[in-house]
N, C-alpha and C positions, 0 to 999 in steps of 0.2 A: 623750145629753148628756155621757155620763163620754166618750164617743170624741174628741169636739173638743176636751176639755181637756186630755185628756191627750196626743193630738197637739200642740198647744200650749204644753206642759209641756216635751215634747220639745224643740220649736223652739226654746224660752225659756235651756231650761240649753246649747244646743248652742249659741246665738249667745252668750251668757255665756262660756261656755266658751271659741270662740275670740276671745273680746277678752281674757282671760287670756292666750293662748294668744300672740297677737301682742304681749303689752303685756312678757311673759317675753324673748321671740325678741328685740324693740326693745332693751330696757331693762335684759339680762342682765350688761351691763358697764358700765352707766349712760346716761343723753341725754347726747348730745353737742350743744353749743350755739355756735352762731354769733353773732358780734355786728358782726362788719366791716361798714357799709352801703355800702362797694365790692363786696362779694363779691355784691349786689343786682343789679349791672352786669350786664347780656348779655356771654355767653364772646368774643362774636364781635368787640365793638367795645372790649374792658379792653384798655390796652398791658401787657405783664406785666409789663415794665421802668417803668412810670409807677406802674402798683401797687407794686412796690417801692420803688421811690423814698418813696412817698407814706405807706408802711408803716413805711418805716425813720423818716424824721423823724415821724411821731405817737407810736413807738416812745419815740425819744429825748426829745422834747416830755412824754412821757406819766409816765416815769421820771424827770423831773428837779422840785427843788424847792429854790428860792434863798429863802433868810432871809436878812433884813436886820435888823439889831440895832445901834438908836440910844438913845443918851441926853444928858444935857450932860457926865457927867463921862467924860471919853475913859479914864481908866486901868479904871472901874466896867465899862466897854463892853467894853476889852479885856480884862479877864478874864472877864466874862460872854460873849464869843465862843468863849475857850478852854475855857470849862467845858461849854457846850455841844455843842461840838466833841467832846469828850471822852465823855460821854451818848453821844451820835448813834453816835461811834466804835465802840461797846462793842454797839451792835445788830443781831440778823441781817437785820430790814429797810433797813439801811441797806449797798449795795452799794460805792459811793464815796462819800467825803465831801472835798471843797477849801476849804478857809480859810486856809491858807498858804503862802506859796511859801519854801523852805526853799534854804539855799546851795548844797545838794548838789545838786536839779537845777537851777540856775545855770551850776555847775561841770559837769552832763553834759550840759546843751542845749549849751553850749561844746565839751563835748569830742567830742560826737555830731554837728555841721552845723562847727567850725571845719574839716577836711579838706574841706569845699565851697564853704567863703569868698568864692571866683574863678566858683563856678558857679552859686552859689544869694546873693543879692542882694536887697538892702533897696529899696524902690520908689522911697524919695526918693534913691538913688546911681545906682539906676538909668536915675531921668529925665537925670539929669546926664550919664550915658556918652552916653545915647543922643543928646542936645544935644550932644557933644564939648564939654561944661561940662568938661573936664580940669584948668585952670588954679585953677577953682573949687578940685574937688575936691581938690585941692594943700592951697591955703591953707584949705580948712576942717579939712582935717588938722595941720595946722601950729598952727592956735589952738586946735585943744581939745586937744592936747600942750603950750601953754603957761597953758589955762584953768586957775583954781583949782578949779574945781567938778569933781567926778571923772565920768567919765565911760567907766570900764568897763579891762577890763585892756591893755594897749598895746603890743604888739610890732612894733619897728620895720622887723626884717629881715622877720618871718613876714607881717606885715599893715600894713605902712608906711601906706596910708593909711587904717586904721583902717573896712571897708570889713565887717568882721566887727561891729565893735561897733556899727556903724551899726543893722544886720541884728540883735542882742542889744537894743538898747535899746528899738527899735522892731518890736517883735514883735507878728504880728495879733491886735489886742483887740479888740472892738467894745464891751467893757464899761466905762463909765468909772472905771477902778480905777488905784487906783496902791500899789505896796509901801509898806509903812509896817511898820518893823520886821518883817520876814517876814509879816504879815497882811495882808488884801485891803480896804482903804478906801476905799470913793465918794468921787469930785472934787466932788458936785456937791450935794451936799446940807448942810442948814443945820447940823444937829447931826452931832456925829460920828457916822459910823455903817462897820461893817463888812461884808461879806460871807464868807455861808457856804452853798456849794452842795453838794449829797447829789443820789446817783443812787441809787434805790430798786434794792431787792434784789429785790420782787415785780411784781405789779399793782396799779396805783394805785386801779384798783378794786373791790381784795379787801377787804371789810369789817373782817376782822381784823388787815390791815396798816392802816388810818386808824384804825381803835381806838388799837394800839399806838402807832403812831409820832404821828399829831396829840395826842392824850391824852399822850405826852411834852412833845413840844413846850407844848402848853396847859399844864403841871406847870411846865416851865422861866420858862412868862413868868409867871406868876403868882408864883415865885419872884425872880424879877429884879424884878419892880413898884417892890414899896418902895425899890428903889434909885433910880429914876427910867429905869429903859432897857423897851421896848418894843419886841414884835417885828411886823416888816413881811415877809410872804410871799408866793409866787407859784409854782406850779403846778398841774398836773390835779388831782392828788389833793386840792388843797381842793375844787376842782369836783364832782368825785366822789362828796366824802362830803357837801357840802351838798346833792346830787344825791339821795343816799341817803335824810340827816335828812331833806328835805324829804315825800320820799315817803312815809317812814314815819310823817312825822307825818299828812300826808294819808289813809293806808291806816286809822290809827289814829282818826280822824273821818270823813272822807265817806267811807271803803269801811265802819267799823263801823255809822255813819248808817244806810246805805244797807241794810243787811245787818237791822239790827235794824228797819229799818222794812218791808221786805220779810217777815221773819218775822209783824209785826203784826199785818200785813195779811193776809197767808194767816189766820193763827189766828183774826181779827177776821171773815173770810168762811167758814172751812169750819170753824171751831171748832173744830180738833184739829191733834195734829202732824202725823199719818200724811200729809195733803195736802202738806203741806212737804215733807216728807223724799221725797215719792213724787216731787215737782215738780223736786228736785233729781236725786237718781238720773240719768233720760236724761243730763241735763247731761254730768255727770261721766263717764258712761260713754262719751257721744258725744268729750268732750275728750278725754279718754284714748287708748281708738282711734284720736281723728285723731294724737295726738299719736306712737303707736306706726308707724303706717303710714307718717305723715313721715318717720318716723326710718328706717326699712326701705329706703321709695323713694330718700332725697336723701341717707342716713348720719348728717345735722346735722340741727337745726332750727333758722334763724334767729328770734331773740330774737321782733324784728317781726313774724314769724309768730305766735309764742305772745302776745305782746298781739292781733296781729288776729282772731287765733280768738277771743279773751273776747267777739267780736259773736255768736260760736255760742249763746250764752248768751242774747240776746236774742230769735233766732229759734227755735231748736229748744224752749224754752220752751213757744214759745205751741203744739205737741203734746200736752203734759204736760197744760198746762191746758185746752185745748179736751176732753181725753178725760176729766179728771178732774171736771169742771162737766156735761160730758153724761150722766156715770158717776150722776150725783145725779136722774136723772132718765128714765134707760133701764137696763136690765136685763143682765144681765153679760152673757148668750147672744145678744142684739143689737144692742150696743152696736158692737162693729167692722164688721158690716157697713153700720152707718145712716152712723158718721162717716170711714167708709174711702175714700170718693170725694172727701171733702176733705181728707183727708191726704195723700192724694195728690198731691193740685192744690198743697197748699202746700207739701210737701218738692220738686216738680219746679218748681216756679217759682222756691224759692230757691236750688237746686243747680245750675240752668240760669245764673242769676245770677253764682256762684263760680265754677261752671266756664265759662263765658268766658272768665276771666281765665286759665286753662290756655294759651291761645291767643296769648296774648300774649310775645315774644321777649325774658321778662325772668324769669331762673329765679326771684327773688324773687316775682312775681306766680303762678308757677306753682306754687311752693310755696304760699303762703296757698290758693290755689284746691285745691289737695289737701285740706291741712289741713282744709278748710271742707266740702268737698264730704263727705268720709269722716266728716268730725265732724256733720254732720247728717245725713244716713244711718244712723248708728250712734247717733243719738238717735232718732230715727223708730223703727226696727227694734226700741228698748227698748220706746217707749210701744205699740207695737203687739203686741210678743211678752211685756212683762213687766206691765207693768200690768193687762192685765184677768187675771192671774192673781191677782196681788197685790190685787185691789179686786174679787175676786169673792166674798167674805160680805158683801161693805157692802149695807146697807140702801138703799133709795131716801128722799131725805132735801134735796128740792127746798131750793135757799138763799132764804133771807128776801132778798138781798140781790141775787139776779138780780132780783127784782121790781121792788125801789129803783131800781136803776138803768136797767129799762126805763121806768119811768115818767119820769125826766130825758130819758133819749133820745126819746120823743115829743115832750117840747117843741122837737126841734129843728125850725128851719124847714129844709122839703123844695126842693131845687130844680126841680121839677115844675111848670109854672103859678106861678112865682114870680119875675117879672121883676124886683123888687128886688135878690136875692139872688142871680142871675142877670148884672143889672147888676154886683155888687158884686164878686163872684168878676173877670167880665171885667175890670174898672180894675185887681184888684190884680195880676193876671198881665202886664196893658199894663206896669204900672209897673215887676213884680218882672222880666218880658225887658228893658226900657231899662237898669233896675239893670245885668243882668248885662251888655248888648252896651255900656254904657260905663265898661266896669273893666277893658279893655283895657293899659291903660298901667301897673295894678299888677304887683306882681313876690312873688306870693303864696309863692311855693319857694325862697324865700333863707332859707337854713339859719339864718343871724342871729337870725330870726324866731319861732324855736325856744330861743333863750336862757333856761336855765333858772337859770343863778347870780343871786344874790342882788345885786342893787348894793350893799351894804358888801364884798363881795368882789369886784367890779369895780372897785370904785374902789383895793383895796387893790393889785389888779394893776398898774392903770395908776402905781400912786406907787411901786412895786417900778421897774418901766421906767421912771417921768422920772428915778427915782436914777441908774439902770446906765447911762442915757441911749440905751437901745433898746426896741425893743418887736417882739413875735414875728410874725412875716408868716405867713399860709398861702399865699405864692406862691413859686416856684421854677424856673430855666431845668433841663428835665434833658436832659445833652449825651449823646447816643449814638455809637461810631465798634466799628469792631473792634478795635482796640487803644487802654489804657489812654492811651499818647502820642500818640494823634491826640485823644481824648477832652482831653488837654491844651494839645494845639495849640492847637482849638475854644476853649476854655475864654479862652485869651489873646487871640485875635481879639475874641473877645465883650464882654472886660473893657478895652479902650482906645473901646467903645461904649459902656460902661456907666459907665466915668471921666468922658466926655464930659457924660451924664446929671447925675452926681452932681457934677461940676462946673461943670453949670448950677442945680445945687438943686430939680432933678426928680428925683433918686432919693437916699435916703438910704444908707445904710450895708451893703453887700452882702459876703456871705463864698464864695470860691472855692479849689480844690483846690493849681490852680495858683499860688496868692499861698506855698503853702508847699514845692510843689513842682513846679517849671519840669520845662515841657515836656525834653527834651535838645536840640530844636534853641534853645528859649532859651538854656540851659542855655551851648551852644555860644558863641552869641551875644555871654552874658556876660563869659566866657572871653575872646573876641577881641576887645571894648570895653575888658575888662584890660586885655586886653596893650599897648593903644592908650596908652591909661594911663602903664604902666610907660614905655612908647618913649618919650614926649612929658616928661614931668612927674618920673619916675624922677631923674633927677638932680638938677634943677633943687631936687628937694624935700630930695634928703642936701646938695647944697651949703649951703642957708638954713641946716639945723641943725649945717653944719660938721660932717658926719661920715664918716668915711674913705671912700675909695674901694672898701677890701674888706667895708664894712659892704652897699655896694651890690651890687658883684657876688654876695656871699652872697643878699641880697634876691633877684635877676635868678633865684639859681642855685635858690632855695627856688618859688619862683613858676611855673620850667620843672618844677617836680618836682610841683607841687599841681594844677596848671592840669589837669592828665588824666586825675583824678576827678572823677566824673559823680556826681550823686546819685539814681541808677535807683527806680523806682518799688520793686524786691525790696528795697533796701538801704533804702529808705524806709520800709518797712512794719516793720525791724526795729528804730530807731530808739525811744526813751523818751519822744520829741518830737513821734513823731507820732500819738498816742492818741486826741487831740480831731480830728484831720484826718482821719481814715481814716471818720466818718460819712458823709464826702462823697462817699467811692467805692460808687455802687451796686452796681456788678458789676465785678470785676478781667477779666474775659475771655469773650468765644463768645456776645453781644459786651460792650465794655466800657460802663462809664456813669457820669458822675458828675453832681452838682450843684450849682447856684450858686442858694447862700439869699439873701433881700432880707429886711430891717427893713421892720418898719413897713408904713403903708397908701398905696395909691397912687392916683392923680387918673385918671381914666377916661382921659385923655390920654398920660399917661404908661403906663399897662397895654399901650393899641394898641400903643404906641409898641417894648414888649416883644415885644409879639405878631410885630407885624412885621420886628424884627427875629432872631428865633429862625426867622418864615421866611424871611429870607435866607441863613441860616447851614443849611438842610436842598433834600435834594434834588440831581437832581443838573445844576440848572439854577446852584447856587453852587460846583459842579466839585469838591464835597469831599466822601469817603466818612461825613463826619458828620451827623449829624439833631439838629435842637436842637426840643425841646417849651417853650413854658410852659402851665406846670400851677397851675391855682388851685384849689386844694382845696378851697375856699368853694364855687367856682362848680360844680366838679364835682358834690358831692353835693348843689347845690342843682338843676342841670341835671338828675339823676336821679331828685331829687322831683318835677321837672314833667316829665319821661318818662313815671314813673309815674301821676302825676295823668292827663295825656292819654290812659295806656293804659286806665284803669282808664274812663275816662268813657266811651271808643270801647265796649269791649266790655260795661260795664254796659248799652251802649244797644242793642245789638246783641243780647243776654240777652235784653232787656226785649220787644224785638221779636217775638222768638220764644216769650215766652210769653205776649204779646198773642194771637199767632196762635192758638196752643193753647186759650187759654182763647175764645177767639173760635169755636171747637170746637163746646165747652159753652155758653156761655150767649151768644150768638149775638147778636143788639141788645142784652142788657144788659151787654155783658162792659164798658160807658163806669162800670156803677156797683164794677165792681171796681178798676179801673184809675186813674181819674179821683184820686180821692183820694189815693194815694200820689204820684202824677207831680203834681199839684197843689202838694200836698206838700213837695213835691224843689226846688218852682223857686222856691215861697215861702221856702223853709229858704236855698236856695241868694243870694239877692236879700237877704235880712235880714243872710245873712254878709258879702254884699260891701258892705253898709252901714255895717255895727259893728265886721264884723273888718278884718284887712289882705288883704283877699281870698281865695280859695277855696286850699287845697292839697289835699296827697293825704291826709291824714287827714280832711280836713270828708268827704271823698267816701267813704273807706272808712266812716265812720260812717252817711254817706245811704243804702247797699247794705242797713244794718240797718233803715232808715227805710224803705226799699221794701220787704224781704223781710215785715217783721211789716203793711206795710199792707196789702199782696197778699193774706196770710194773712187779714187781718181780711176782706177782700171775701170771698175766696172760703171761708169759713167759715158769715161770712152768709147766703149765697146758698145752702150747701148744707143751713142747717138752718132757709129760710126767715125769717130773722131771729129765730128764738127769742132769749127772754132770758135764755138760761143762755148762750147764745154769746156776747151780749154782753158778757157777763159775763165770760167767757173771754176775749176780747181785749182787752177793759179791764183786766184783771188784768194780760195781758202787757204792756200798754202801761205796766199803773204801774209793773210789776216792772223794767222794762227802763228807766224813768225813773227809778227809784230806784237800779237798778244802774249808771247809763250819764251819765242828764241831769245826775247831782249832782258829775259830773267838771267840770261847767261852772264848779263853784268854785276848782278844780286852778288851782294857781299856776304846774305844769308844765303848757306852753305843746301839748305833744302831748293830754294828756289834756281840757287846756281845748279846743281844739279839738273835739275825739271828744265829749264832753260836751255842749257847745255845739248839736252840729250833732244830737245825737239830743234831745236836750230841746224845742229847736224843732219839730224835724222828726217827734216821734210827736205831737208837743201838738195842731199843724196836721194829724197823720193822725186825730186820736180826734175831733177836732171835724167834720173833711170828711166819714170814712166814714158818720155818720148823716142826713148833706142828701142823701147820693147815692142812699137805700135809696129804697125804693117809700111813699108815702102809704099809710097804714092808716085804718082806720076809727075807732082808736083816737086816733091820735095827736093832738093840739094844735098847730096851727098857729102859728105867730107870725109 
């Protein structure tokens, strides 16, 4: 006797040991954690230049957060913008901060783009050249040199027809603002109100930056109240941290719920702690492991991974408790051989499960199927090396409460010789396949769907955007060429297709690279439209104001000397002016890339309408070394949740196949009473979702893998210990435990967890009820 334990003993500290071992080697400079759900994508089919692209504006998006600050008395407003301003200035989460436009860059956007006056051009001078509108452009210089209203500084020899300030007053805005004593005021709203925008110093969602910086802000309005001003906001980072509170308020009711009724219940069945704490152990140590090994094989672990393991918790459970409820009624020295042919059967049926998804060309999939595979394995290997060392002085101490609950489970009725029940199952499976074969036309993987902010904070967005009179698009043309000037060429091609759009009132308000910096053959262009200019109109314009003949040639002589400055992308990049431009360059070279943002949301007609034209402008069937993509970021990551979803279905089914086969091995005609029940299960759970929910995604599915794995278990548990009712006992346990852990998500206001919740609440409810009609008729039992 002492020789098997202390072999055993051995076994026990050695596997302990190297999960120490591996968790040091992981975790000796910390986890490293991913959270991008592009980095999900298969290597083979991500454009790396779309990924960045797509990187850089959620980047920008992510760091940015515009306040708005209104009240009726406008002097109260404006100094409550300045004092704020001032606060904000003074902090290190705060990276930039804009609320005023100040004289001095006035006077250097002037003194930085006036030497390209002739080559870089305001859109509305430039429709005019390009009409040979010259005569126009004459007289409109002529009246706003005798307007009273000012209109910007005026030199007659350097910029006679005022072609600069054209270009100064009407500088790309898409905001509706206008200077008002050096500060930024909306056109369009009822009370006065100003603008003030900050680019975050950190992560929007780093808990201790929305501490700091909202917790100011929240100090400021409550400050201003009593005056009558109010503030209006719009960024990630309130997303974030409503993201956060929310969760934390959830973690702190249905995880503590859940937690404490999980304790109950053990102590209320096995009357002490030790079963608790023995129940939790594998757990932990299976999480662990998998989590160390992740880290080894892949370097990171994405996030989504560590939520999808918490379904380890589910399965590898029911180990713990199958051994500890058998422990109550077998003896230490025979206990693993009696229950070791069904631990078997149910760590290989649900690692078979996980690892399918290994198989799949989506490292995300392949990572959770590590994760899972190693993290039950590594709880198996506990409850079978640590526990019957740890539970070998326990007494035999059969539970009151396997009895109770055998005696429910005979009343179930058997589907053996029972054509009602028989009947009944058939109708609902006719109904629950119709359910799903006509939910075709849903669109369960739109990210949308996943919306977790709060409506008082949606609505506060949308009233930030009808102020500014824009609103944030996730769509984007991204122009690819080998060099940054053909990337700009493209760019202007694009944009007298995209004029045409928006001067039908199919596209709203779009921002490109080129509106601030022309190609050089524009560029060029401009230049010789001047000069057309000059040849034509030149005179005609000093004669009207009566002004000498060498006022002109001066003009003639200043104009051959300016005209053969080009404003190059290099000399662009070092300008003061072009801060806010330069997001649009994805890549300067090898190859280059930029892109053109869209406002707002667009009509399925209007998207095609995109589409097809980005493929006209790619390939080399349009004779240009450029490639134009559009890229919908909506659609992307929601195409990728139904990637996943189908990957996940194909080879759960494909799993399931094979370990049909297997246990088809063992229990030969009865393997229908293992099987039956979970797959039953699956299509009922499945059929209920696409009734109540917005149809099925890849979380209902990854939550159904937990609903198979623990039903499989409950079969093949059964089967091996004849139906005893300390087993029952055992699966019931895990079914409640994994309901208390998992179904009470179904209260989650967060749309992922409600999901995952949802789908295992259903789906054990309908496996604890099926697994007892599939068993065999006893002598015992009660029919009904």
């Amino acid at each position: 006797m002492k020789k098997p334990i202390l072999s055993l003993r051995v076994a026990a500290f050695s596997w302990l040991f190297l999960v120490v071992t591996l968790s040091v080697l992981a975790f000796r400079q910390g986890p490293v954690f991913d959270s991008s759900i592009m980095n999900l994508l298969p290597t083979s089919t991500q454009q790396p230049l779309v990924q960045n692209a797509t990187d850089k504006m959620a980047a920008r998006f992510s760091k940015r957060l515009i306040v708005l600050m209104s009240g009726d008395d406008e002097a109260a407003v404006r100094q409550g913008i300045r004092s704020l301003a001032n606060t904000l200035s003074s902090m290190p989460d705060v990276a930039e901060i804009t609320w005023k436009v100040e004289n001095s860059e006035l006077s250097r956007f002037r003194q930085e783009l006036f030497p390209y006056r002739f080559a870089v051009l305001d859109a509305s001078q430039k429709e005019l050249l390009q009409a040979d509108a010259f005569t126009q452009i004459k007289d409109n210089a002529i009246a706003r040199l005798f307007s009273p209203l000012p209109s910007g500084e005026n030199n007659i020899i350097a910029d006679p027809f005022g072609l600069f300030n054209s270009l100064a007053l009407n500088r790309s805005n898409n905001l509706k603002l206008q200077v008002s004593d050096s500060l930024l005021k909306a056109t369009r709203t009822i009370q006065p109100t100003y603008m003030l925008m900050m680019t975050l110093a950190g992560d929007a969602f780093s808990p201790a930056l929305q501490r700091r910086l909202l917790g100011t802000l929240e100090s400021e309005q409550k400050r201003l109240a009593p005056s009558g001003i109010h503030l209006t906001m719009s960024g990630m980072i309130l997303h974030a941290a409503a993201g956060a509170k929310q969760a934390s308020r959830e973690i702190s009711t249905i995880g503590l719920g859940s937690l404490l009724g999980i304790i109950a219940i053990m102590l209320w069945v096995f009357r002490q702690f030790k079963p608790l704490l023995l129940m939790l152990f594998p757990v932990a140590i299976g999480c662990v492991t998998a989590a160390a090994v992740t880290q080894l094989i892949f370097g990171k672990i994405h996030l989504i991974t560590f939520a999808f393991g918490a379904g380890l918790v589910g399965v590898s459970i029911d180990y713990a408790l199958h051994f500890l409820c058998e422990r109550r009624n077998t003896k230490a020295s025979t206990i693993l051989p009696k229950i070791l042919p069904g631990l078997l059967l149910g760590l290989f049926s649900s690692v078979l499960a996980y690892a399918a998804q290994a198989f799949a060309p989506f490292p995300g999939l392949q990572q959770m199927a590590t994760f899972s595979v190693i993290g039950l394995i590594a709880s198996w290997l506990t409850v079978v090396l640590c526990l019957p060392l740890l539970t070998r002085n326990d007494v035999l101490q059969p539970l009151p409460m396997a009895v109770t609950l055998d005696k429910l489970r005979r009343r179930f009725p058997r589907i053996e010789k029972n054509p009602a029940l028989i009947s009944g199952l058939l109708i609902a499976l006719v109904l629950s396949v119709i359910t799903l074969l006509d939910s075709q036309h849903q669109n369960p993987d739109d990210i949308r769907l996943l919306q977790t902010s709060p409506p008082a904070l949606i609505e506060q967005e949308k009233s930030v955007q009808k102020a500014l009179g824009v609103s944030s698009s996730a769509q984007f043309l991204l122009i690819t060429a080998p060099t940054l000037e053909q990337c700009l060429q493209t760019e202007e091609h694009l944009s007298s297709q995209l004029d045409n759009l928006k001067a039908s009132g199919l596209l709203g308000h779009y921002q490109a690279l080129s509106k601030e910096l022309p190609s050089l053959t524009r560029q060029t262009e401009n230049i010789h439209a001047v000069q057309q200019l000059y040849q034509t109109q030149l005179a005609a314009f000093f004669n009207t104001l009566k002004l000498a003949d060498s006022q002109r040639i001066d003009a003639i002589s200043s104009f051959e000397q300016e005209s053969a400055r080009f404003l190059t992308p290099a000399l662009w990049k070092q300008l003061h002016s072009s801060a806010s431009g330069q997001d649009f360059i994805v890549q300067s070279q090898g190859p280059a890339a930029t892109v053109i943002r869209f406002s707002g949301t667009f009509k399925p007609e209007v998207k095609q309408r995109l589409i097809n034209l980005a493929d006209s402008f790619s390939g080399a069937e349009s004779g240009s070394e450029a490639d134009v993509y559009y890229v919908d970021q909506v659609e992307n990551i929601s195409t990728l949740l139904g990637h996943y979803r189908s990957q996940v279905m194909n080879w759960v089914l494909i799993a399931y196949l094979g370990v049909l086969l297997v246990l088809l091995l063992r229990y030969k005609q009865q393997v229908w009473r293992i099987v039956l029940p979970p797959l039953l299960a699956s299509i009922f759970t499945l059929a209920i979702l696409m009734h109540f929910e917005q149809g099925i995604n890849l979380f209902h599915l990854m939550a159904l893998i937990l609903v198979l794995g623990i039903g499989l278990d409950m079969g093949i548990f059964l089967s091996e210990t004849h139906d005893a009712a300390h087993t029952w006992l055992a699966v019931s346990l895990s079914t409640l435990t994994s309901l208390l852990a998992f179904g009470l998500l179904a209260l989650s206001k967060t749309p992922v967890l409600h999901h995952f919740g949802t789908t295992v609440l259903i789906g054990l409810t309908c496996v604890w009820l099926l697994a007892p009609m599939m068993r065999k008729q006893n002598s015992g039992d009660v029919q009904i």
